[in-house]
DOPAZA-645771 format. One record per residue: residue in three letters; x, y, z of N, C-alpha, C, O in turn. Coordinates in steps of 0.02 Angstrom, whole numbers, plus 32768, in hexadecimal, padded with zeros to 4 digits. Example, Ala and Ser with C-alpha at 12.3 -4.5 7.8 and 13.67 -1.06 7.14 Angstrom:
// DOPAZA-645771
ALA82947EE4818682677F1F818682947F5B818682C87F5A81A7;SER82827F90816282AC7FCB816582858002818A829E80398192;
END
This chain:
// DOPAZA-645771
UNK9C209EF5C5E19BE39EFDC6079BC39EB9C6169B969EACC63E;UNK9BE49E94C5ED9BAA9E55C5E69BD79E26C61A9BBB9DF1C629;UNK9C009E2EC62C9C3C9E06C65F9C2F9E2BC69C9C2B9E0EC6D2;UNK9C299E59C6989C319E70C6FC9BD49E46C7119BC69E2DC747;UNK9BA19E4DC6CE9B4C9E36C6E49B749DEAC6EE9B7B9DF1C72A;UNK9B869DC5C6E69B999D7FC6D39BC89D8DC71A9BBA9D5FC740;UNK9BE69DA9C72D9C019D91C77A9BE09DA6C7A29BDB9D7EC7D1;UNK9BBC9DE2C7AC9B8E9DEBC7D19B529DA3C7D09B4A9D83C804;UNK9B309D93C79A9B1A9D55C7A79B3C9D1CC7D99B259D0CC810;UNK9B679D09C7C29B809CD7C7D69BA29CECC83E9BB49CC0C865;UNK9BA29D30C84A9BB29D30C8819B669D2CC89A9B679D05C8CA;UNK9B2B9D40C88F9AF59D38C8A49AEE9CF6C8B29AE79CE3C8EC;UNK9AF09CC9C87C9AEA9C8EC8A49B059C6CC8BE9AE49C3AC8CF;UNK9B399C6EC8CD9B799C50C8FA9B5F9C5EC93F9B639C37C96F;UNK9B3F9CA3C93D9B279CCAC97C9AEA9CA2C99E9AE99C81C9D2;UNK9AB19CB3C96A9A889C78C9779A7E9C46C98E9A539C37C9B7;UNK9AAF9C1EC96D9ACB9BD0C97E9AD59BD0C9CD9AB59BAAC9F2;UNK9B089BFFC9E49B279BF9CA279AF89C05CA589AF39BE0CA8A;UNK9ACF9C3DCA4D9A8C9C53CA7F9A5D9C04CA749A4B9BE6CAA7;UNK9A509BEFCA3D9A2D9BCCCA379A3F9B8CCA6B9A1C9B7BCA9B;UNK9A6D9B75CA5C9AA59B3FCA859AA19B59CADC9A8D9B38CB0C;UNK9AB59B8ACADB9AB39B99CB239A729BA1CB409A679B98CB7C;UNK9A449BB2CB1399F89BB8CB3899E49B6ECB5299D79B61CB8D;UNK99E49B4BCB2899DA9AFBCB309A119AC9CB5F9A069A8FCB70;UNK9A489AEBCB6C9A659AC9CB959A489AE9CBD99A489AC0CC07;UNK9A329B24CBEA9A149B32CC2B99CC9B1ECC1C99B09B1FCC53;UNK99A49B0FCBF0996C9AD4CBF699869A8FCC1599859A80CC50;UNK99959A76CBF399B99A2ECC1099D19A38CC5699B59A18CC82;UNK9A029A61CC669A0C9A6CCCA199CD9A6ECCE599C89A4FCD1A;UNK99999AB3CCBB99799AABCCF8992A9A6ACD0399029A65CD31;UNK99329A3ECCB898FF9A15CCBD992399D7CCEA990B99C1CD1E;UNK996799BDCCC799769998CCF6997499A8CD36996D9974CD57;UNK997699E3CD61997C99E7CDA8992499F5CDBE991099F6CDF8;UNK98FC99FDCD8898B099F7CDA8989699ABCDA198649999CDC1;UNK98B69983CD7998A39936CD7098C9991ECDAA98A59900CDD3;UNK99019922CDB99926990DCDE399029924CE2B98F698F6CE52;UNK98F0996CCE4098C89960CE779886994DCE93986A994ACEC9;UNK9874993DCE3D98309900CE42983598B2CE4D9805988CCE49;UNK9881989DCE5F98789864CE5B98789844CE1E986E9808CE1F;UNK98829862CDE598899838CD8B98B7982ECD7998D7985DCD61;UNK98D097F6CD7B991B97EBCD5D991A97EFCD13991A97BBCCF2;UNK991B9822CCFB99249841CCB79948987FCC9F992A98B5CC9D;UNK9979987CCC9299A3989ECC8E99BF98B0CC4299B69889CC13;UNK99E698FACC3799FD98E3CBF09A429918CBF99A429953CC0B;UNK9A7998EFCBE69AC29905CBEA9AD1994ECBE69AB89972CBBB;UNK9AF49962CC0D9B0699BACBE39B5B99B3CBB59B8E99D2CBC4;UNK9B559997CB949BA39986CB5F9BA099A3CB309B8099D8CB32;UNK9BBA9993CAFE9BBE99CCCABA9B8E99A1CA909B7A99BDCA5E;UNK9B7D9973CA989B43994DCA509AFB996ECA799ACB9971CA53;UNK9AF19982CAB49AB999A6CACF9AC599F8CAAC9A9D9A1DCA8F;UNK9B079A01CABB9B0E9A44CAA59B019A6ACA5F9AE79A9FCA4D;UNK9B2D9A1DCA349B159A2AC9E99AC29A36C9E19AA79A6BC9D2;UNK9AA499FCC9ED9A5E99ECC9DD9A3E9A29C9EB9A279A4CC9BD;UNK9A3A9A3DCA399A3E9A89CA469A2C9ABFCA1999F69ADDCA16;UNK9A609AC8C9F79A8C9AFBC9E19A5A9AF1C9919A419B20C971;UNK9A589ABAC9859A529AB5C9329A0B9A98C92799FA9A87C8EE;UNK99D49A90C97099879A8DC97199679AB9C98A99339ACEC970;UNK99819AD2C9C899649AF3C9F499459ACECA2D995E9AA2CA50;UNK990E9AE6CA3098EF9AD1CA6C98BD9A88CA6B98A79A60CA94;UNK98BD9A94CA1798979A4AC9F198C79A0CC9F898BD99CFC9FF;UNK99089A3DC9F2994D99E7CA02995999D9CA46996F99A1CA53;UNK99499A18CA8B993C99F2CAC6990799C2CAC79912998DCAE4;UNK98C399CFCAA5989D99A2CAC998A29952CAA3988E991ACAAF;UNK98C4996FCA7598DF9926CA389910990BCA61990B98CECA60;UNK9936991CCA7F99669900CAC0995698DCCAEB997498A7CAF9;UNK991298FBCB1498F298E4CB4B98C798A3CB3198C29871CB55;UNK98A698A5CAEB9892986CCAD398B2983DCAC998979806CACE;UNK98EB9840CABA99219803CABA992C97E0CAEB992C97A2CAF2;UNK993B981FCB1F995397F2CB5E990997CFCB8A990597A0CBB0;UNK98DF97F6CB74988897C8CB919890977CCB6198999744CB79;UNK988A978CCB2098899746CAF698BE970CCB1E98A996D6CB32;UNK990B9724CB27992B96F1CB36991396ECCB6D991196AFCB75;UNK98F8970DCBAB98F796DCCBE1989796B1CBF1987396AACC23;UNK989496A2CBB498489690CBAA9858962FCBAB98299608CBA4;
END
């Protein structure tokens, strides 16, 4: 009993992870294309270290993304 709760866990968050990851890659997606038709050259990659961060912050590791790429071009 205590093994099927223990994979059921662990598929939950795998699940998580991926919605989580994918929610934030269509953030990124659609901020870069509203900065981009403002004229802001600020951008932040859609690759798998966006995807991880994604995936394993949420929406707190997009904007931790977007701060990076503001810091470096300061």
């Amino acid at each position: 009993m205590t093994e099927d709760r223990d994979v059921s866990l662990r598929g939950g968050w795998i699940v998580n992870f991926f919605v989580r990851a994918l929610v934030g890659m269509a953030i990124i997606f659609f901020v870069n294309y509203f900065l981009d038709s403002r004229g802001v050259k600020l951008s932040v990659g859609l690759g798998p270290v966006s995807f991880l961060t994604s995936g394993m912050l949420g929406i707190p590791g997009v904007a931790l993304l977007y701060g990076i790429m503001l810091y470096q071009s300061l």
